[in-house]
C-alpha positions in Angstrom: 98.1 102.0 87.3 95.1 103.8 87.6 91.3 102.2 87.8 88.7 102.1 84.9 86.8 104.7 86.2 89.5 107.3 85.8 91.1 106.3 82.8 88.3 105.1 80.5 86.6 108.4 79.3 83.3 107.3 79.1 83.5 107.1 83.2 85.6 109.5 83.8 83.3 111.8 82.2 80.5 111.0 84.4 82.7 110.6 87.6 81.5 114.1 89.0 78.1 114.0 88.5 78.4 110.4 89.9 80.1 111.6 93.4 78.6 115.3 93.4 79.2 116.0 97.2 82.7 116.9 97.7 82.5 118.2 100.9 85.7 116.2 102.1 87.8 119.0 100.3 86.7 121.7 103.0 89.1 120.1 105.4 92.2 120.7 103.2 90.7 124.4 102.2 91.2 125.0 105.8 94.3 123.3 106.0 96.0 125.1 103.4 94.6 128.3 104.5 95.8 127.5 107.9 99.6 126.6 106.7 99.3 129.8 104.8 100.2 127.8 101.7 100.4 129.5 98.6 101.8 126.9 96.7 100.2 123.6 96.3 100.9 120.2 94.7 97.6 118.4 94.4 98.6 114.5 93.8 96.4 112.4 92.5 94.0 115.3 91.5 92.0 113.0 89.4 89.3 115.6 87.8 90.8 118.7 89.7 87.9 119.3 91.8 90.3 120.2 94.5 93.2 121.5 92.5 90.1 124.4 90.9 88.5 124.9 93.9 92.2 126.3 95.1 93.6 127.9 91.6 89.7 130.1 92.3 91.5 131.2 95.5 94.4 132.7 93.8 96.9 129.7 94.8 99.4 128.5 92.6 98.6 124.4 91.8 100.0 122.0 90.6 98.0 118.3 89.7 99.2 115.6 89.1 97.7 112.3 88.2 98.2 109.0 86.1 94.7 108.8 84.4 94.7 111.1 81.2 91.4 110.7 81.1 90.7 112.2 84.2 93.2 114.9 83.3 91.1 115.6 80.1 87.8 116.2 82.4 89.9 118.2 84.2 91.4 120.6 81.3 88.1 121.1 79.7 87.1 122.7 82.7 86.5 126.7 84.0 89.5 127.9 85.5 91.5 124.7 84.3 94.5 127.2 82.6 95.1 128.4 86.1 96.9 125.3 87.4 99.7 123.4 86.1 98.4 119.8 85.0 101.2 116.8 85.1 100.2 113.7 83.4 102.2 111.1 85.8 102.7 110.3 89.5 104.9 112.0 92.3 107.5 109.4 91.9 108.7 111.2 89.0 107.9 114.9 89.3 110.0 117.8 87.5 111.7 120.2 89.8 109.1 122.1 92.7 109.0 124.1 95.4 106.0 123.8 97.2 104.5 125.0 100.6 102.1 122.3 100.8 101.4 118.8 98.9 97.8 116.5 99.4 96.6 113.4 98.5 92.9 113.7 99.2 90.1 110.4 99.5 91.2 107.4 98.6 94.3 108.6 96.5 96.9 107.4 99.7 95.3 103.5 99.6 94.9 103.4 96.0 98.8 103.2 96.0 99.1 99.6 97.4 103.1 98.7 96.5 105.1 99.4 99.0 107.7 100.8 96.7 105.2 103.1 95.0 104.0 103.8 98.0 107.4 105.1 99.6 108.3 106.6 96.6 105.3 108.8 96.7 106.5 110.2 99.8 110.2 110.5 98.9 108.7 112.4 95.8 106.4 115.1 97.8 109.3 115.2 99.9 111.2 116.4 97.6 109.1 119.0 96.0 108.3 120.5 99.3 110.4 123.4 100.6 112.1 123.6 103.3 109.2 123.9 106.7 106.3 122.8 103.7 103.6 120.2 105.2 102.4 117.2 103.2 98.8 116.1 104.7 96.7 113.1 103.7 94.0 110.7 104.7 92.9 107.3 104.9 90.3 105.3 106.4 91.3 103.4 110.2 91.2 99.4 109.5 89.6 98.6 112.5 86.7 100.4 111.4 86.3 97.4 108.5 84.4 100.3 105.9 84.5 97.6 103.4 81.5 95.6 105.3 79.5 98.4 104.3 80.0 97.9 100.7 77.4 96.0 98.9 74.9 96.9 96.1 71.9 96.9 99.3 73.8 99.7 100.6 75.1 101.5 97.1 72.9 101.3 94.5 72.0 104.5 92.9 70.8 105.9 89.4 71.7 109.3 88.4 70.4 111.4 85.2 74.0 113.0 84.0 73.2 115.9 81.4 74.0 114.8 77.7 74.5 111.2 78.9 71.4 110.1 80.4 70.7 107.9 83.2 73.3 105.6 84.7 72.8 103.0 87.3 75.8 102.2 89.6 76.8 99.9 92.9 79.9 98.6 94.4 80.4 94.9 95.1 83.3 93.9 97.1 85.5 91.3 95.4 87.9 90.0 98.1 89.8 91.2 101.1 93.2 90.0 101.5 95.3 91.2 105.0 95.4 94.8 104.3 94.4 95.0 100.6 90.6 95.4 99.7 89.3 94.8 96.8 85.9 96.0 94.9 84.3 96.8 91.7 82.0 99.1 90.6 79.3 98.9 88.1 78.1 101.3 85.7 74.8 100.7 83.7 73.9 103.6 81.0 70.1 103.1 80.0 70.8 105.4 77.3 72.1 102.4 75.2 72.5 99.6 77.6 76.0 99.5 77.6 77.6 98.3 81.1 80.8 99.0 82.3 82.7 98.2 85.1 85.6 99.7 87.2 88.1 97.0 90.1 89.7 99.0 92.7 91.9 97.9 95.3 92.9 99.8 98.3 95.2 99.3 101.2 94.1 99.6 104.9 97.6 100.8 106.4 98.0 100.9 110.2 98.6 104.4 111.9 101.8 103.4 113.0 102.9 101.7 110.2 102.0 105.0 108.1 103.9 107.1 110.7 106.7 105.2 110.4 107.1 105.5 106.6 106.7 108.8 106.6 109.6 109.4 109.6 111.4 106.9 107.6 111.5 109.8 104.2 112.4 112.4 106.5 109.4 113.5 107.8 108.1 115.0 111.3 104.5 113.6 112.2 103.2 117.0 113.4 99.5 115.6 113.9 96.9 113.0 113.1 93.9 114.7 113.1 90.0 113.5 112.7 88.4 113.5 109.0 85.6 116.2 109.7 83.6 114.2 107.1 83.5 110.9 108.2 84.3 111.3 112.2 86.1 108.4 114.1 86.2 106.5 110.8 90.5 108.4 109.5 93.2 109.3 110.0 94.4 112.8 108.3 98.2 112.8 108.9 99.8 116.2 108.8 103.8 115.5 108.3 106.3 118.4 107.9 109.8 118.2 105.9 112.4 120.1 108.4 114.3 123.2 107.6 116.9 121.6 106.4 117.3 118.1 104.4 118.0 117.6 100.4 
């Protein structure tokens, strides 16, 4: 089930303009020029920032995501009829072959059930090809980046063309073992309407993560430094063997 502020339009619309710096992708530009991939499965490609930025390259993508909303942004945009857009999850994909499958930001905690969760693996598992790589991030727990999020610390207001301004923050609403959770607030002056988007995300061990992936049939190859936000992830790099169904 995806969060307010990807399946109700109104937000979704606005949620590039709202988080304009997307310099987190460059990381996974590199990495899929350094697999060589040519093929990519983008999950959780929300409004295909990432998934364009690729097609633009000449790669062959395919996005996937369960916010139609999102997906809408995403179609209406330059370049959009270059990749294949899949309304759904990786649980349930149809049949692939792909050199390389990512779950960029927060798209690897956002999937807090353990059985979603493993079934997302078992599902880029299976459209990867033989040797393919799947490579994701999320934030180290003992790093408590939830502390940090508070309207002091968030609170922004941002002119968005044809919508006007909106005002928006992030209050954290509880924090329960691993699972954090928070809402955002959106504020349009334009006509005073207020909406407002709860998140939860989960704050998985390294070794625990490791141990789901070897446990779908992945190698660990490396767990490398987010370039972005330095000492703070965790950006596994796990590789399906040559052989395996």
């Amino acid at each position: 089930m995806a969060d307010e502020g990807f399946t109700d339009p109104r937000l979704a619309a606005v949620y590039d303009p709202l988080d304009p710096d997307r310099r987190d992708l460059d990381a996974y530009v590199g990495m899929v020029e350094e697999f060589g991939a040519r093929r990519v499965l983008d999950v959780g490609c929300g409004t295909g920032v990432f998934a364009l930025l690729l097609a633009e390259r000449g790669i062959e993508v395919v996005g996937v995501d369960p916010a139609g909303a999102s997906l809408d942004v995403a179609r209406g945009k330059p370049g959009a009829e270059r990749v294949r857009w899949i309304h759904g999850d990786a649980t349930r994909l149809p049949p692939l072959r792909v050199d390389l499958a990512t779950m960029t930001a927060n798209v690897a905690q956002q999937i807090v059930v353990k059985d979603a969760w493993r079934g997302t693996l078992r599902g880029a598992y299976a459209a990867l090809r033989p040797g393919g790589r799947l490579v994701f991030e999320t934030r180290d727990p003992a790093r408590r980046a939830w502390e940090e999020w508070n309207r002091e610390a968030s609170y922004g207001v941002t002119d968005v063309t044809g919508v006007g301004a909106v005002e928006s923050w992030v209050d954290v609403t509880g924090v329960e073992g691993q699972l954090v959770s928070f809402r955002w607030t959106y504020v349009f002056t334009a006509d005073g309407r207020t909406l407002t988007s709860d998140s939860t995300l989960r704050f998985r061990e390294q070794a625990e993560i490791e141990a789901d992936l070897v446990a779908e049939g992945f190698g660990v190859e490396d767990v490398r430094d987010a370039p972005d936000r330095p000492g703070k992830e965790f950006v596994f790099v796990a590789g399906r063997g040559p052989g395996g169904g």
